[in-house]
N, C-alpha and C positions, 0 to 999 in steps of 0.2 A: 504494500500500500504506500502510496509517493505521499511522503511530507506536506503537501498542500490538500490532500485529500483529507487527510487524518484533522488538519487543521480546521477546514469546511466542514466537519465531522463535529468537533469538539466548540467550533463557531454555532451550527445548526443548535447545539445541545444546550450550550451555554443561555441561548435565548427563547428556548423552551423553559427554562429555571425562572419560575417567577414568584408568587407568594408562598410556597417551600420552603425555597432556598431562604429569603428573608426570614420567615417566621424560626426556623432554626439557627440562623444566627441570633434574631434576637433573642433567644431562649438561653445563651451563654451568654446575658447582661451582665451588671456587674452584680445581681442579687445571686446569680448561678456563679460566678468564678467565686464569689465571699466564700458561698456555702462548700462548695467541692474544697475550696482551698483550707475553709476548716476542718471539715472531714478528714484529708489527709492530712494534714497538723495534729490533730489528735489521736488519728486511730492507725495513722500509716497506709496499708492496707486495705487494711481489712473492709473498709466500703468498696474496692473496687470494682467487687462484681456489681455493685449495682444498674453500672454503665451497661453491661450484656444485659440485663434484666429490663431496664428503662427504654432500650431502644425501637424493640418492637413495640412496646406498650406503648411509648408517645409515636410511634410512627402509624400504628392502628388506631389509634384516635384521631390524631390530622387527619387521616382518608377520609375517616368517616366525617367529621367536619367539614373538611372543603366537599367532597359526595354532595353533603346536603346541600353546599352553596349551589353548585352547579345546577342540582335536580329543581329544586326549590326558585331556584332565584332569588333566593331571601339571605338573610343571615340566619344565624340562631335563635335570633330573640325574633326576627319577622318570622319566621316559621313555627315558633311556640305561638305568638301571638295568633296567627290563621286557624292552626290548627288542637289546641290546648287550650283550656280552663285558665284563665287571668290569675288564677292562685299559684298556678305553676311557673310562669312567667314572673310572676312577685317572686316566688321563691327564688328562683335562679337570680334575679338584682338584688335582693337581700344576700346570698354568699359569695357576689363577686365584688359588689362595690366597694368593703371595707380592704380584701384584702389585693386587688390596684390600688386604691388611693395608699397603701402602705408599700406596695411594690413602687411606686412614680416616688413615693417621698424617699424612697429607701435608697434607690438609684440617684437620683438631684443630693444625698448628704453623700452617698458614695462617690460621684464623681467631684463635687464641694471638697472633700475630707484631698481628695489626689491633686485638685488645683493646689492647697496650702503645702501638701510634702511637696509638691514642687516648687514653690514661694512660701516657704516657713513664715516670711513676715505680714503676708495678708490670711486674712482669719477666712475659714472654711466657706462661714457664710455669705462673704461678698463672691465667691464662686458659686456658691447654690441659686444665689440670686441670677447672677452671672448668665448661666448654666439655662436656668429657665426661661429669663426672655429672651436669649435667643431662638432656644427651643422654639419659641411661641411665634418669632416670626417667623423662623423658616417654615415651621409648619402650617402660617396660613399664610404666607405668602410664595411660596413653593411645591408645586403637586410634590407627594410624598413621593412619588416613584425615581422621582430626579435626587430628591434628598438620598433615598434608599440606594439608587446605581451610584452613589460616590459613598456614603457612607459603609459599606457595606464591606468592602475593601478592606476597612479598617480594621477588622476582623477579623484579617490575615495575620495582624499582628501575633493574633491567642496560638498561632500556631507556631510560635517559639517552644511552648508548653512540650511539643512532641520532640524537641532539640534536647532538652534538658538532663532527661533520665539519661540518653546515651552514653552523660560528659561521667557520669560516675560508675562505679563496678559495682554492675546490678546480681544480684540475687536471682535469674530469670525463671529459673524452677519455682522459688517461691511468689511470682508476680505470676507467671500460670495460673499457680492454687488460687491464689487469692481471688483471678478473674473469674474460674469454673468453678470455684467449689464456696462459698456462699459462707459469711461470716461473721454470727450477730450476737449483739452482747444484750440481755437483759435487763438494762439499766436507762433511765429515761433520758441521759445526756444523748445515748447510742441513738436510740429509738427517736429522739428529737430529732437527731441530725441526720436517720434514714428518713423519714418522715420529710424532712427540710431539704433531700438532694430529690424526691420521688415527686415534690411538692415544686421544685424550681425545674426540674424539666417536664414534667406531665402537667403544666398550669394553663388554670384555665382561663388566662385572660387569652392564651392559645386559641384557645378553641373559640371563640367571637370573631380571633380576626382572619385565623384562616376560613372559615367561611365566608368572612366577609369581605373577601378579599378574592375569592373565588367568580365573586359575584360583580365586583370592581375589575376584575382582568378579563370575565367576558364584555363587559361593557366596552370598557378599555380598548380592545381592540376588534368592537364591533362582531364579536361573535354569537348574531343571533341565529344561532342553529340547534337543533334538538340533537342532548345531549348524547353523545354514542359512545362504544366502546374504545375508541382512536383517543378522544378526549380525556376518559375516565384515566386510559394508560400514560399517556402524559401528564397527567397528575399525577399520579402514583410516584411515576419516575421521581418529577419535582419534592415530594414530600420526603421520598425516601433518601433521596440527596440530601435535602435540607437538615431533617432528621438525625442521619449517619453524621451529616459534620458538624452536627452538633455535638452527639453522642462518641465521638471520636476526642474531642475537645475537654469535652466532659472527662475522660477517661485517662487523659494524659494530663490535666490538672490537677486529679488526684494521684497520680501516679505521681509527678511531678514533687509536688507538695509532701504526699508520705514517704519520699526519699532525700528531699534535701531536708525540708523543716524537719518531720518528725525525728530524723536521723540526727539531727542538729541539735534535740529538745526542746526545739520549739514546740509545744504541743496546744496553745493556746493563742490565736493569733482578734486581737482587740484594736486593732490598727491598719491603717492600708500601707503602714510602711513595713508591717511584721508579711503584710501575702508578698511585697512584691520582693523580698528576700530570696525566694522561690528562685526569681530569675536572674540572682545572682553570678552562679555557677558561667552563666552564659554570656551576660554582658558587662556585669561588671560593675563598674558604676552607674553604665545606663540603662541596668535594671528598673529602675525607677521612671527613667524615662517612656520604655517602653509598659511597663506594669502602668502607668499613666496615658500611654495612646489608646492600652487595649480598653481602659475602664471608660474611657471619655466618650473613643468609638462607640464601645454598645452601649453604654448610655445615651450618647445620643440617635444612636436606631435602633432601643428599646423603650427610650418614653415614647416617641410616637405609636409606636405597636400599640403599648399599653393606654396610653389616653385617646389613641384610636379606637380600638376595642372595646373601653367602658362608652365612646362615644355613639359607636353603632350600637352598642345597645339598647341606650337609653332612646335614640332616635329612631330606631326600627319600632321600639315599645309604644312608642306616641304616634308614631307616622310621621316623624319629621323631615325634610330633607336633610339626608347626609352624603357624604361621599369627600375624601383629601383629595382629590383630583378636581374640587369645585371651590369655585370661589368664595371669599367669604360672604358675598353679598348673597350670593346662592343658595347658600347652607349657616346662614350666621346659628343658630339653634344649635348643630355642629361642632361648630370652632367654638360658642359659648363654655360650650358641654367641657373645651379640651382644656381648655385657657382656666376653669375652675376648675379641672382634677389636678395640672400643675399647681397651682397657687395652693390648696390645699395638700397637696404632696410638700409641695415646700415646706408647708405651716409646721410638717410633723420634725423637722428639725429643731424646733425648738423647746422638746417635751423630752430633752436631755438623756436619748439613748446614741448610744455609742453607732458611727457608720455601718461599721461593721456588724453588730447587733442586730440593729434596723434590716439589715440585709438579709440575717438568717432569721430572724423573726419572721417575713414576709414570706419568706420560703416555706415554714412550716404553716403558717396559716394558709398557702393556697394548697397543700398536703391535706389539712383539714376539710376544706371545701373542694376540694374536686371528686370525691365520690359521689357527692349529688349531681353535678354537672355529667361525670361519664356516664351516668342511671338514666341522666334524660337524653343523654345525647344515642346512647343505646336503644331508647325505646323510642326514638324520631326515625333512628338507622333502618329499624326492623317493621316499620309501621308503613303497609303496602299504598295506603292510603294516600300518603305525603311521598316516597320513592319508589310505587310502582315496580319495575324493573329491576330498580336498583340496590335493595336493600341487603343487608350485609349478607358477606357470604361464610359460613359456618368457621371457616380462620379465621376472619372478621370477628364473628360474633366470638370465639374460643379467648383472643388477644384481647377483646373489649371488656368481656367481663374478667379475664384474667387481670386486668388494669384495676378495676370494680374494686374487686376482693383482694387482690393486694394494698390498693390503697386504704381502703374499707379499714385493714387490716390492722395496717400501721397505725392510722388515726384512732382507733380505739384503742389498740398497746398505749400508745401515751399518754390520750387523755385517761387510763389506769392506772401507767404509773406515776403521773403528776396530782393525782387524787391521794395515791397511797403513798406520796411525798417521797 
């Protein structure tokens, strides 16, 4: 095969990647690098499998997500609202609202806390401030997909993470074990912080936007056509891309982290100057620098996901016009909606928890709340009525409730052992 073929190949492919590939980048924001980076600080190991474990389970949920967008033409919340009981539609913005508005605040003090380690003399907050009006105008002054194809990039950064392990003399029998063979400790720190990695990659502010974004890309490029199986598979592709190099990232973060930190004794990391230590080994003093592109990058192409996301929701629920590809005059209700979940995300920086806290705290709370969301997105997938044709197919449904009951699972281990202190 000639070198310009493979390249028209890998060209063709690249531009089939559209709301996948995004939505898995932003799922290594900086509330995902916190939490993996503390897992491996504390535990080493021993969470690594979760990375094998998480991938199909978030990458059989996206399908079924964007599925819905495409079949439906709606979002999640337009398609509960059409077809479901107003009580369930309340339900579902009763367990996603609190925990975005703590994901946007958690991410705007995390990329806040990396502006000061890199200017020690200006304080966090005039970067969090910083941080969000910018935010605010790109995002309504900029279709997001422009933002997205240069942002996105940035994200290349995180894949220093896969450099790292090589630089030291690994153990590789025992990083085997650790990926196949599963390994949990009974104690509620453990269980919080499995809870908190199941909870930052499987979340459900995910599952709004990839449907709704599904729904945005057929518009986007004029594709009104009934929906077929050529489509279905080009999604699939996009998801499981975006997915894997999430899940790939995920994996060598923690890897990363439970061999230099934990090796180091770092087994407590309460700072963004203690994660970006990590990347030490590699660059040296500009560690920091780059632990500062990666945090900025997916902060800044994970608040709009996330204040996208609670945005379609709330706008699907009412009938509003929405869409980031509209202007504000077009959709002012929209851009309302985003411009107060930022300002509010901000506000939580001032209720005196630590960045890095805020980060994994967000994490385990959408751990908590996403078994109600995969319940309902499960029983939209399977319901002939709303996907005719399309509704899950038995490895579908096996990975979705697989997802269910392990999340299920976790979230009541801790709210057990946080009861029994």
């Amino acid at each position: 095969m000639s070198i310009n073929r493979k390249s028209n190949i890998l060209t063709r492919f690249w531009k089939r990647l559209g709301p996948g590939l995004i939505t898995g980048a932003s799922d290594d924001d900086p509330s995902g690098i916190a939490t993996y980076s503390q897992a491996g600080a504390a535990y080493g190991l021993s969470t690594l499998w979760t990375a094998l474990i998480a991938f199909p389970l978030m990458a059989s949920i996206q399908k079924m997500c964007a599925k819905i967008g495409l079949v439906t033409s709606n979002g999640l919340a337009g398609t509960l609202k059409k077809h479901y009981p107003k009580p369930v539609l309340y339900l579902m913005l009763l367990f996603s609202f609190p925990a975005i508005i703590m994901n946007i605040g958690a991410d705007i003090a995390g990329m806040g806390a990396v502006g000061n380690m890199l200017f020690p003399k200006i304080d966090a907050t005039f970067f969090s401030v910083l941080f969000t009006i910018l935010l605010l105008i790109l995002i309504i002054y900029l279709p997001y997909q422009k933002i997205a194809s240069i942002l996105k990039y940035l994200c290349i950064v995180l894949l220093v993470y896969l450099v790292v392990p090589f630089l030291h003399k690994q153990d590789w029998s025992n990083i085997l074990k650790s990926t196949f063979i599963p390994n949990i400790k009974f104690n509620k720190e453990f269980i919080g912080i499995l809870v908190g990695i199941l909870g930052t990659t499987i979340s459900p502010y995910l599952f709004f936007w990839q449907a709704s974004m599904e729904v945005e890309e057929m518009k986007h490029k004029k594709k009104h056509l009934v929906v077929n199986k050529k489509i279905i598979h080009e999604m699939k592709q996009d998801v499981d891309f975006g997915m894997s190099f999430s899940g790939l990232v995920m994996f060598f973060i923690i890897l990363t982290t439970g061999t230099v930190l934990f090796n180091s004794g770092v087994h407590q990391i309460d700072t963004v100057e203690q994660a970006a230590l990590a990347l030490k080994p590699l660059a040296g003093n500009l560690a920091y620098l780059l632990f500062a592109i990666g945090i900025i990058g997916t902060g800044l192409l994970a608040i709009p996901v996330l204040s996208g996301s609670l945005s379609y929701v709330i706008t699907e629920s009412f009938g509003w016009e929405q869409g980031l590809d509209k202007k504000f005059h077009e959709a002012k209700a929209f851009y309302i909606i985003i411009a107060l979940s930022l300002i509010l995300g901000l506000s939580l920086n001032y209720i005196g928890i630590s960045p890095i806290k805020s980060l994994i705290y967000s994490a385990i709370l959408y751990g908590l709340t996403a078994p109600v969301l995969i319940a309902i997105i499960l029983h939209i997938s399977n319901n002939k009525k709303i996907m005719g044709k399309f509704t899950n197919s038995k490895m579908a449904n096996i990975l979705g409730f697989a997802a269910l009951i392990i999340m299920t699972a976790a979230a009541i281990v801790l709210l057990y052992l946080q009861i029994q202190g």
